[in-house]
C-alpha angles and dihedrals in degrees: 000000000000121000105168096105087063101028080060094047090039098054093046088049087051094038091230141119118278088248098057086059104109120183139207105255091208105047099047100126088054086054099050098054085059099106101162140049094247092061094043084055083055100048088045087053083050086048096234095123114046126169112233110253111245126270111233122198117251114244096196095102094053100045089050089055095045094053087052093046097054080045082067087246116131106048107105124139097285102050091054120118114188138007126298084253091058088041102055097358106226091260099046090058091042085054097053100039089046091053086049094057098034084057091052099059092046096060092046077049099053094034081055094236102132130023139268083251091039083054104049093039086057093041088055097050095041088064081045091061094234102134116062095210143339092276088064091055086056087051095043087050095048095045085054108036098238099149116094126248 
């Protein structure tokens, strides 16, 4: 039994896709007499015609990846996209390792463990490059006795 005449009808009256058209099995002779528009809205008000609900795609999948993403997790070797260099540029990552270190000194400053000159010898070869972190700083201090007694 063809149905396309009234699928068709049926779809544009429901203002839905042809395969969202669902009939009703046991009422398909009825259906098929339906020629006009006018017929297929009666047989919708009889609900013998019903367009299918939506599927929505389920968002689950990508919220869970996304939690364990802000968590730092998922950026291994293989999901990387860029150099190192794209990724944290060389500057970005100078200025943020120099703040940490100048910071550094100016606590031990302000906590008066170290010394104006201390202070300014350490300022001058921070912005050298010479220390690695601010736990080389510690270790430098500690090899030559900088802190004060």
């Amino acid at each position: 039994m063809r149905l396309s005449s009234q699928r068709r009808l049926a779809a544009k009256v429901l203002k839905v896709g042809e395969l969202r058209v669902q009939f009703d099995n046991s009422k398909l002779a009825e259906i098929k007499e339906a020629i006009t528009k006018v017929d297929i809205k009666n047989l919708i008000l009889k609900g013998l015609i019903k367009a299918k609900p939506i599927k929505g795609l389920s968002r689950y999948r990508s919220k869970k990846l996304k939690i364990q993403k802000r968590k730092g997790r998922r950026k291994g070797v293989g999901s990387r996209e860029g150099t190192s260099n794209a990724r944290m540029p060389r500057k970005r990552r100078w200025i943020l390792k120099v703040r940490v270190q100048r910071g550094f000194i100016k606590l031990l400053k302000a906590k008066d463990k170290i010394t104006n000159k201390t202070y300014r010898n350490l300022y001058q070869r921070i912005k050298g490059d010479y220390f690695r972190s601010k736990r080389h700083i510690k270790l430098y201090l500690e090899e030559h006795n900088l802190f004060k007694k």
